[in-house]
FIKE-30920 format. One record per residue: residue in one letter; y, x, z of N, C-alpha, C in turn. Coordinates in pm, whole numbers, plus 50000, padded with zeros to 5 digits. Layout:
<nodes>
aYXZYXZYXZ
...
</nodes>
This chain:
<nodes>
x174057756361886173527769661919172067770661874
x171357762661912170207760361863169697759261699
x170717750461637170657758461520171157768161454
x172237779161525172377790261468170707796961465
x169957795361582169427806361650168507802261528
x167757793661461166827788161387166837794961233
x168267791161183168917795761088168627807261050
x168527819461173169057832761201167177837861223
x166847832861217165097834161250164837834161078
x164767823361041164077819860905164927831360781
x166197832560796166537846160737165967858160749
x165847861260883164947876060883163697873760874
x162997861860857161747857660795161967864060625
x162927856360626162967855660453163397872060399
x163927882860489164197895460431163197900360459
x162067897260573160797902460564160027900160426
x159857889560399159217888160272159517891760164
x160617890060201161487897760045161137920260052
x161137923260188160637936060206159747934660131
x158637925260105157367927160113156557927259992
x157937920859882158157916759750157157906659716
x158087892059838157157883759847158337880359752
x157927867959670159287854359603159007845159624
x159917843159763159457826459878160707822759906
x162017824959819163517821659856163497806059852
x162827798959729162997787559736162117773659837
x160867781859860160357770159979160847777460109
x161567790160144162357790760261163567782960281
x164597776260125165587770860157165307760660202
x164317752860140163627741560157163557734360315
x162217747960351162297744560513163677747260574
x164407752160523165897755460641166197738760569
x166567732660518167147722660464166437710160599
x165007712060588164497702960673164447704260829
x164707714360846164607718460986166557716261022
x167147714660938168827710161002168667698760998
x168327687960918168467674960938167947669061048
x166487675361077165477671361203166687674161340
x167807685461323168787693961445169507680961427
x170157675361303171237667661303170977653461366
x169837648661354169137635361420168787639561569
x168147648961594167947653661780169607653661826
x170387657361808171877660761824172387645461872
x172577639861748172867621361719172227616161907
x170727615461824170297614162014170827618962105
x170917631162110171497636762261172407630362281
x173567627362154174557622462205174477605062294
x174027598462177173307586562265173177586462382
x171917594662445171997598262577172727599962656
x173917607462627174697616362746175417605562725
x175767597562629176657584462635176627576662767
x175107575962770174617569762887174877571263005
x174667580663028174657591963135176347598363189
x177117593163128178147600963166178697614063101
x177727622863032177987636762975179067634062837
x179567648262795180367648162648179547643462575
x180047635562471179527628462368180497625062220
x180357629462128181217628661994182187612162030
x183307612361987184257601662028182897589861932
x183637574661970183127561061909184097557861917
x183697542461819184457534861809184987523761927
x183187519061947183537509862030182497508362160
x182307507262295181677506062360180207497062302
x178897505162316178207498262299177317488962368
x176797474362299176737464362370175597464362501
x175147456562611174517462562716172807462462678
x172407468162705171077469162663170207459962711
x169087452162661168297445762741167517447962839
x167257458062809166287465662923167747461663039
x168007470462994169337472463165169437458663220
x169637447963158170087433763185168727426863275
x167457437663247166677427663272166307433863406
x166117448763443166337452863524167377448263650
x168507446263622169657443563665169057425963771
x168837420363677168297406763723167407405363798
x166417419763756164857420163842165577425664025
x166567432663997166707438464134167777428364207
x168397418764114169087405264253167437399864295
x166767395164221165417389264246165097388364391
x164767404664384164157411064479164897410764617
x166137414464605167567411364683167237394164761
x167207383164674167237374864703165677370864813
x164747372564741163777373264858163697377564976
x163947393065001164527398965069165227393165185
x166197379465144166907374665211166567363965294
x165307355865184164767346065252163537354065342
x162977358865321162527367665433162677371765606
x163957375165572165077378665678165257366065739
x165587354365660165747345065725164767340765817
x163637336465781162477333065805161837343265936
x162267356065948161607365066056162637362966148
x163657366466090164997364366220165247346666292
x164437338566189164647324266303163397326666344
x161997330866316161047330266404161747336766583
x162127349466535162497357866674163337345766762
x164587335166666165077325466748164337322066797
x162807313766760162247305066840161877308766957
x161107322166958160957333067084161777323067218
x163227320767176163487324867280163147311867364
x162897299667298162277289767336161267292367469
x160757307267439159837308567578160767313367651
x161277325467628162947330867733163437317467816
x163637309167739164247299567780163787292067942
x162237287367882160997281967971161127291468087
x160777306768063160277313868160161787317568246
x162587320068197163787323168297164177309268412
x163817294768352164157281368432163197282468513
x161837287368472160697285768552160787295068682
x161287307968645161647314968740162147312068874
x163227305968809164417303368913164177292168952
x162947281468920162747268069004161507272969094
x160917260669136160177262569285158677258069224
x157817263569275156627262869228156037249969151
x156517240769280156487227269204156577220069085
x157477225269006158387219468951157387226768771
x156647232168821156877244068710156197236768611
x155177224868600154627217468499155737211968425
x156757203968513157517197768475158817205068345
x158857212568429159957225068311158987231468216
x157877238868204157167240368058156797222367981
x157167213968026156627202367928158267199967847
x159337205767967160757198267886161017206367802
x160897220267797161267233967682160077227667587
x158747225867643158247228967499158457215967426
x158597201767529158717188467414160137187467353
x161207191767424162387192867389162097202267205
x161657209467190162337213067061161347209266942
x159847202066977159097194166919159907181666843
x161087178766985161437164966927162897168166818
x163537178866875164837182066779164327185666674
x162827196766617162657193866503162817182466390
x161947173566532161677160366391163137152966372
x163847151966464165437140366466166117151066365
x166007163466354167157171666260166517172066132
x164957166566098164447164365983165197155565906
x165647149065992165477128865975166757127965964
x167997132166064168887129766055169907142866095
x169967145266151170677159366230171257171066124
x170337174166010170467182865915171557178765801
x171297168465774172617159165662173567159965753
x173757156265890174727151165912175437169465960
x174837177665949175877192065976175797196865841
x175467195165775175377204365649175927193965493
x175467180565490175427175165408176957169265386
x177057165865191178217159565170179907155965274
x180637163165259181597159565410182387147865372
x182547145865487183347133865461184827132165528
x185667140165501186977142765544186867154165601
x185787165765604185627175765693184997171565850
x184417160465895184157152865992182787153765991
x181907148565926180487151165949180127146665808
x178807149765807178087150265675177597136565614
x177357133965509176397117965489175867119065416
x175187126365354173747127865284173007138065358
x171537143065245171207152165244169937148765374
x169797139865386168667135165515167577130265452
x166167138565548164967133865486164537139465340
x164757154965370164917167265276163177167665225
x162407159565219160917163765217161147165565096
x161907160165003161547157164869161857171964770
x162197180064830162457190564774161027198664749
x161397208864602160587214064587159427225564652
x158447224564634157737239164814158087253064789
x159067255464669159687267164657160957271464641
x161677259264710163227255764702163737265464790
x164517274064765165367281064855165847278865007
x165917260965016166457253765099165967256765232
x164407255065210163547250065332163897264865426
x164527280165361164427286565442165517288065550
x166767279765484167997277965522167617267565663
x166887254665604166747247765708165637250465857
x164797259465798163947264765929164907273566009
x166037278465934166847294066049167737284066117
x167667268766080168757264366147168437250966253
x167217247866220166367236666326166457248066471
x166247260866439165357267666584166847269466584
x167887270466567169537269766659169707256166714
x169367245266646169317232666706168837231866813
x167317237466853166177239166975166857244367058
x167927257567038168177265067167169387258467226
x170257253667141171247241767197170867233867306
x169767226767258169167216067317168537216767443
x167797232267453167077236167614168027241967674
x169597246367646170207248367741170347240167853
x170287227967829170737218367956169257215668021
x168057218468010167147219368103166937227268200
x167517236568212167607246068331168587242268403
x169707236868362170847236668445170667222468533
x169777211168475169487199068549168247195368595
x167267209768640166017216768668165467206668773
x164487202968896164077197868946164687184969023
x165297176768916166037167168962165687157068855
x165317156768728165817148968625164567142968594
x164467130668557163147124068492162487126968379
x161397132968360161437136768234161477126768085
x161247113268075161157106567975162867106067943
x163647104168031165127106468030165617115068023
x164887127768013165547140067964164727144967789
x163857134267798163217136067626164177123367517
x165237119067600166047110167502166837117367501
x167737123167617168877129867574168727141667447
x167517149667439166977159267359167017152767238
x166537139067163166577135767077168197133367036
x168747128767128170177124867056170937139967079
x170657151967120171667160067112171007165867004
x169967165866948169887172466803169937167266678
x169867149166705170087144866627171607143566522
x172747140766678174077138366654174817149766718
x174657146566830175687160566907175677172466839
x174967182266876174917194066772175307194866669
x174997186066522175357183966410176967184366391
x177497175366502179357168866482179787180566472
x179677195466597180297205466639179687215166508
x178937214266457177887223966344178907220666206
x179277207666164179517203566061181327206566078
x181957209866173182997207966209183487226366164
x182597232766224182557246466163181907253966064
x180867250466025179687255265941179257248865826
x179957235565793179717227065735179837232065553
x180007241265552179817243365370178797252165358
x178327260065462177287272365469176117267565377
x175967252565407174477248065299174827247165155
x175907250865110176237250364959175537260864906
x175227268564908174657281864882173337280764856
x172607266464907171117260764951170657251664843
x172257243864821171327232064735172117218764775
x172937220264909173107210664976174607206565045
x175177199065075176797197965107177937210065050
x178497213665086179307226365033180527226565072
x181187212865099182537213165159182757218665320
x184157221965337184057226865447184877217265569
x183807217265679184777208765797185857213165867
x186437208565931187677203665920188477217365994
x187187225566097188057239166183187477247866147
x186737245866003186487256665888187607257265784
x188127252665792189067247665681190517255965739
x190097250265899191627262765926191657273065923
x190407278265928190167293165962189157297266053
x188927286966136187707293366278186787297766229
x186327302766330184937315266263184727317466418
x183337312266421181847310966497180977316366428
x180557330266436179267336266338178307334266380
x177957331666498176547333066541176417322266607
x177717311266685177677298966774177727306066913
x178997309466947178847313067114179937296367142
x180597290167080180957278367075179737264066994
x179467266066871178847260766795177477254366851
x177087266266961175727266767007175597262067174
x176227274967199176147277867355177397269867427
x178667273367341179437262567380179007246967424
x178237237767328177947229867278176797224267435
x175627233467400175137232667520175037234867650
x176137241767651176907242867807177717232767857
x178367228267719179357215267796178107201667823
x177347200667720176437191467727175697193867910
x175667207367914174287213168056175687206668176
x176967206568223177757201568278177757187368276
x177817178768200177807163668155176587156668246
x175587166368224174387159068300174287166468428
x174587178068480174627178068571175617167168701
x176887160468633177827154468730177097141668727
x176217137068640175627125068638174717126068723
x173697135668718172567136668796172537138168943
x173617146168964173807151869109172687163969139
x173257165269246172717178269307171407175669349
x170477185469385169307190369433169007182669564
x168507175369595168087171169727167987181069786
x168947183969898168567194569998169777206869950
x170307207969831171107217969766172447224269878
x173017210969944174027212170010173917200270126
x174267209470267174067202370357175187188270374
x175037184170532175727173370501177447176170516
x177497189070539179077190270555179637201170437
x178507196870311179027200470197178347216470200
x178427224770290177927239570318176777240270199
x177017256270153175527255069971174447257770048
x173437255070048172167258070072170707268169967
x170787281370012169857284769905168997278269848
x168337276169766166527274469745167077283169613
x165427289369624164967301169581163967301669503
x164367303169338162917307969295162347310469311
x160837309869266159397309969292158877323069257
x159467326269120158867336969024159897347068984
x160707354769064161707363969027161477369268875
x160047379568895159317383268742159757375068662
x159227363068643158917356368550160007354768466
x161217353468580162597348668514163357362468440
x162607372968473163507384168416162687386068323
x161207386268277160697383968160161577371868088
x161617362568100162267351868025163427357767955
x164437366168058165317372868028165497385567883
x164217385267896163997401267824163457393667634
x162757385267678162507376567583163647367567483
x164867364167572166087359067533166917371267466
x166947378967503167407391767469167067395667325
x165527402467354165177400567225165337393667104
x165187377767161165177370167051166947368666997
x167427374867064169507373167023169127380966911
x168827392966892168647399166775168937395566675
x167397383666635167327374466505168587366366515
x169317361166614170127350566682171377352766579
x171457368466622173007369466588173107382166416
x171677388766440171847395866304171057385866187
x170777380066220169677369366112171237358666092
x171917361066127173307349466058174087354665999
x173927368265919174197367865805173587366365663
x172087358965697171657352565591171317361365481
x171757374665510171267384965416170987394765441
x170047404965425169367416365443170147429965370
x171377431565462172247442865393172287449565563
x173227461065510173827475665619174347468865758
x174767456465732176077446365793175247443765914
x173737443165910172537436766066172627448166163
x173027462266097172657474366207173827475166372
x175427468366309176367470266385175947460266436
x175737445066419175297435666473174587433166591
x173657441466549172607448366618173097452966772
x173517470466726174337475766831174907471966903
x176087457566847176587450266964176067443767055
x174747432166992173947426967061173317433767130
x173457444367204172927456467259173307462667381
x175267462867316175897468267410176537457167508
x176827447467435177827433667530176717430867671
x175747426367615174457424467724174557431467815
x174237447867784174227457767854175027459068001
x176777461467888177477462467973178077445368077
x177707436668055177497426868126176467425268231
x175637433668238174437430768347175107435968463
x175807447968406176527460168483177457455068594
x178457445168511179377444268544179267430068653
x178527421868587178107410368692177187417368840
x176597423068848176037428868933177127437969021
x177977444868986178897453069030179407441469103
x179927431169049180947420969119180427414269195
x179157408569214178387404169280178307412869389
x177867425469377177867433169478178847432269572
x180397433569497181027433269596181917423869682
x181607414169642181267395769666180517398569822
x179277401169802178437392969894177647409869997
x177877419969913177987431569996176147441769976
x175787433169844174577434569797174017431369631
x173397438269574173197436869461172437423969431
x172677412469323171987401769355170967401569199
x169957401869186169077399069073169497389169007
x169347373869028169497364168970171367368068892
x171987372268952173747373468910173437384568818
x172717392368827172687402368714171537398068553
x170517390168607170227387268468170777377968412
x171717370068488172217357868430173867366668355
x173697377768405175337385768346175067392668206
x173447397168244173097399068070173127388067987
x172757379367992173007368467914174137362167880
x175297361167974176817360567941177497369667865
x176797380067848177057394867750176647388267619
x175967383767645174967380567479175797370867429
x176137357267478176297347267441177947350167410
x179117360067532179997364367461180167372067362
x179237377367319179567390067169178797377967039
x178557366067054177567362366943178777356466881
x179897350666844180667348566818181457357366729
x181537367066772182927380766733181637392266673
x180177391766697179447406166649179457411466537
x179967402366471180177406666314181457414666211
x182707411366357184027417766340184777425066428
x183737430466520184077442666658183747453166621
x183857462666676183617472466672182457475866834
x181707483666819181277488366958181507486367096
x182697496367061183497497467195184367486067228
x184577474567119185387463167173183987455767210
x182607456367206181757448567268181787455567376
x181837465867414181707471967575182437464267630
x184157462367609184837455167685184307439667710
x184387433967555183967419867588182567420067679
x181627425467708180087424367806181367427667927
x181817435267923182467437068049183067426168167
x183857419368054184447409468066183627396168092
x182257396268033181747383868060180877381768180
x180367394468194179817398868315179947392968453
x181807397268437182907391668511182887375068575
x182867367168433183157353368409182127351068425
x181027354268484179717348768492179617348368629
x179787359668711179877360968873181087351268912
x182247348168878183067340768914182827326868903
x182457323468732182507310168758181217302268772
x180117311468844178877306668952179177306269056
x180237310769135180947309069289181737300669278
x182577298069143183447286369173182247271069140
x181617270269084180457259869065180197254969215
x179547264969287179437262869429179697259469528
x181407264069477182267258969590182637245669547
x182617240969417182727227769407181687217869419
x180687220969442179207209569483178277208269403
x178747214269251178017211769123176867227169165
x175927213669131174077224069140173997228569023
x173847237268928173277246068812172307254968833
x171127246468835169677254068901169847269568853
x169987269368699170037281368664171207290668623
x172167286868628173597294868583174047288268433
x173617273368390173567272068271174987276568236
x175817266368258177357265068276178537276368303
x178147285968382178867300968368178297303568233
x176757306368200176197321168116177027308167966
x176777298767943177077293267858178017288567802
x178627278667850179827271667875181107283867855
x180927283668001182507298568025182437309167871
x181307315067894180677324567791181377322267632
x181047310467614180947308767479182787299767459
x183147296067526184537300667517185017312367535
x184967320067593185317340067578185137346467455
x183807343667437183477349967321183987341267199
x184367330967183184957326967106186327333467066
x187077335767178188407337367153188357352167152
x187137362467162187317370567112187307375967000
x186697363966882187237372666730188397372566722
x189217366966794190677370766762191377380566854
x190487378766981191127391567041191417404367037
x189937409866987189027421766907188717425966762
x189607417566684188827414966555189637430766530
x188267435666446188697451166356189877452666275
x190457440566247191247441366118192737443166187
x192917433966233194417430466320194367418466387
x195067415666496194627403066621196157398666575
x196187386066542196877377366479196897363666626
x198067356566638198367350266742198097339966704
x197967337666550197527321766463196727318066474
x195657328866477193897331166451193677331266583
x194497335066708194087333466814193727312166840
x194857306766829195827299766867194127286866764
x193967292566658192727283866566191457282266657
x191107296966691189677301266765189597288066895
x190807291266959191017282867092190877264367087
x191327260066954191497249666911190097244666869
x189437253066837187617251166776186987250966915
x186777264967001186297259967072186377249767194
x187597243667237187817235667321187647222667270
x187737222367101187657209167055186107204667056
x185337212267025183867209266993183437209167159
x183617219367257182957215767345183637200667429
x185187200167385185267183367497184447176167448
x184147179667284183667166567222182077161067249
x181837175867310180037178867305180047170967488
x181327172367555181167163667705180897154667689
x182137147467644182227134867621180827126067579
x180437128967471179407123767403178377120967455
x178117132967546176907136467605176647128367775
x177997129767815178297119767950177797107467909
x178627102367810178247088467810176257086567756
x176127102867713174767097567670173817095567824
x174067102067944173627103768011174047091468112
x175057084368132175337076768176174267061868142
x174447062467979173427053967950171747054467945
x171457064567983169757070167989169197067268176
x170587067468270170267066168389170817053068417
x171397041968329171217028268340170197019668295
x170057027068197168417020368137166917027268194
x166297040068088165367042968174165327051768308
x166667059268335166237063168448166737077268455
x167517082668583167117096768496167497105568598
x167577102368774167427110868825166097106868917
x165457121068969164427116969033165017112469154
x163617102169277164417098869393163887115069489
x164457110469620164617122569709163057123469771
x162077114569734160917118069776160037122869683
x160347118869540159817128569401160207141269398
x161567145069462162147160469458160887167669557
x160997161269676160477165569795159127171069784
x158277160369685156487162769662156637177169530
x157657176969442157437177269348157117172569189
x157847175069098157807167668984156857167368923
x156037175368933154527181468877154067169268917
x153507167269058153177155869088153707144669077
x154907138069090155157126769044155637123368922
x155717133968829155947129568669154767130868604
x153887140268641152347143668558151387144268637
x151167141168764149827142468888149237151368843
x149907169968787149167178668833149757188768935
x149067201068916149707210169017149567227468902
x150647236768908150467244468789149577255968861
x149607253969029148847261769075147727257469182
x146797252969146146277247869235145287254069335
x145257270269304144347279469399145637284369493
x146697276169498147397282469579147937271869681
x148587274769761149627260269865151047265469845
x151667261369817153347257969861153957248769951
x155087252370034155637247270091156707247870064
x157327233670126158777230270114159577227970222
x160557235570216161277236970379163087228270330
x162887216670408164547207770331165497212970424
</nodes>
């Protein structure tokens, strides 16, 4: 069209001149001659273009080859993608570590003034020391080379890697899951336990324990890193732990049980005709800050395990949101109508059975199947803290319901809930993972505890409970403008 219209110009140019009895026919053909070829090359282009683009374009022969530009572009934006990811990693295990204080402040809560030096020295030396044992050994043995699908045998004493290796970000998101494993069982064996004997058990559950149950499910995840790649043995069937409500919480719940039957109960916990005896946190606050802090830090917990910075963290999210939620609800409701009163301690410990049941399944529920599952754990949290009770076992803090129970539920809810279709196979796998890793995480852990209170030691006596651990493990006091008393 454009060159009709051109064409059609320079003609009535040219009958003007010719009016004018100009004789310019031959440098007018001229310019029409040059002004189509300049149309026929702009045209060529356009077509090029719209090639590009999707628009009509004169037929070809053959697709043409990809451009460099595009290729390089293309490459520049995984780049970016990929950073992106290590990023994510790196912010979402910081938020894990968080909960390291959650952790501190919710035990601290719920123990007695006394005690309170003693529990900020075991949270904070406890994950000082699983750093360094999962440097050394702990990290090969969940991630590295498999060896029948059983545990790892390389890959230990990772310094040697480069300071811009992909690796190191893999291994920081996964030391601070090691840490929170590991302080589960300090709350649950709270003003009773020695502390140099509760800084061995810490070394060997991050060294070995953790790792066996890690490598058993998770065990190819470091291929992607640099490092092992095969998969263990209830990865191989199918189980799927996304976040560790078995892997983790499982792990350290059965472990927080093991030492509690070793240790025994609370001096004073239960009278002499077995009857429970309150004692009562010190710091209600403190422990529901701790709470709020644990919360938070699930976030990174459970959306930071998909290792990548896509759409996939927002539902994640939401769940970790709603399970909690509707678990505070629901433990408190039942509690209520238990004992004929709303109980604080049963309700923040029901948010946390919310959490620890959706961390498992948050990645293949939907919403409203986390409403149910918080619902549900809520439940299993008020129950199996009354059945604890009635059997003699002390759990200063609820380790063993919020954890233990928890993280079997939520286990068996990716198959209960899963978005796709609930399969009786996938049930029948889930159940097989988590009961296998946590007997294995008892077992291990009994005998570790058995041997820590034949050698150095490892419950306090009934007149160290009585003064306080503050004082007889560290001769201080965390409050000393104040007095406490102890009523046995």
């Amino acid at each position: 069209m454009n060159k009709i219209l051109l064409i059609f110009a320079f003609l009535l140019l040219a009958q003007f001149q010719v009016s004018q009895g100009q004789d310019s026919s031959p440098k007018i053909e001229a310019k029409l001659d040059t002004i189509i070829q300049k149309l026929d090359a702009s045209q060529t282009t356009l077509n090029s273009v719209a090639a590009k683009i999707g628009g009509e374009t004169a037929p070809v022969a053959a697709a043409p080859a990809p451009d460099a530009g595009t290729t390089a572009v293309k490459a520049d934006i995984e780049a970016v993608q990929m950073n992106v990811n290590y990023i994510w990693m790196i912010l979402t295990g910081a938020l894990v570590f968080v909960m390291q204080a959650g952790f501190a402040m919710v035990e601290l809560g719920f123990a007695r003034a006394k005690n309170s030096i003693n529990i900020i020295m075991k949270n904070f030396l406890d994950f000082c020391i699983s750093a360094i044992v999962f440097l050394f050994l702990g990290f090969g043995l969940m991630f590295g080379t498999s060896l029948g699908g059983w545990i790892g045998i390389d890959s230990f004493w990772i310094s040697d890697r480069a300071g811009d290796d992909k690796l190191w970000c893999f291994w920081f998101f996964q030391v601070v899951f090691a840490g929170t494993a590991c302080t589960i069982v300090s709350g649950a064996m709270a003003e009773r336990t020695k502390f140099v004997g509760y800084l061995v058990y810490a070394a060997l559950l991050a060294a070995i324990v953790y790792p066996i149950g890690g490598h058993w499910a998770w065990g190819s995840f470091g291929g992607a890193y640099g490092v092992g790649g095969s998969k263990g043995w209830l990865e191989a069937l199918g189980f799927v732990d996304f976040a560790g409500s078995t892997v983790v919480h499982g792990c350290g719940g059965a472990c927080a049980l093991a030492g509690i039957l070793v240790v025994g109960a609370r001096h004073g916990r239960f009278g002499k005709d077995g009857s429970p005896r309150l004692i009562a946190g010190h710091n209600i606050p403190i422990a529901a800050l701790g709470v709020f802090l644990l919360w938070f830090g699930w976030f990174g917990f459970n959306a930071g395990s998909t290792l990548i910075a896509n759409a996939s963290i927002g539902r994640i999210a939401v769940n970790t949101t709603i399970a909690p939620a509707a678990a505070a609800l629901a433990a408190m409701i039942s509690m209520w109508f238990v004992q004929g009163r709303p109980d604080v301690g049963i309700t923040l410990n029901g948010s946390l059975g919310g959490a620890v049941g959706v961390t498992a399944c948050c990645a293949n529920i939907s919403p409203a199947s986390a409403l149910i599952v918080g619902l549900i754990a809520g439940i299993i949290t008020t129950v199996a803290t009354i059945a604890l009770e009635r059997l003699k076992i002390d759990d200063a803090v609820g380790a063993v319901p919020v954890h233990l129970c928890n993280g079997w539920w939520g286990t068996l809810c990716v198959a209960l809930f899963d978005e796709k279709a609930f399969s009786a196979h996938k049930l029948g796998v889930q159940a097989l993972g988590t009961f296998s890793v946590t007997l294995t995480s008892f077992v291990i852990c009994f005998g570790i505890f058995k041997l820590v209170d034949l050698t150095v030691g490892l419950r306090a006596t009934d007149e160290e409970q009585v003064d306080g651990l503050d004082f007889s493990e560290h001769a201080a006091n965390a409050y000393p403008d104040f007095q406490t008393t102890e009523q046995s």
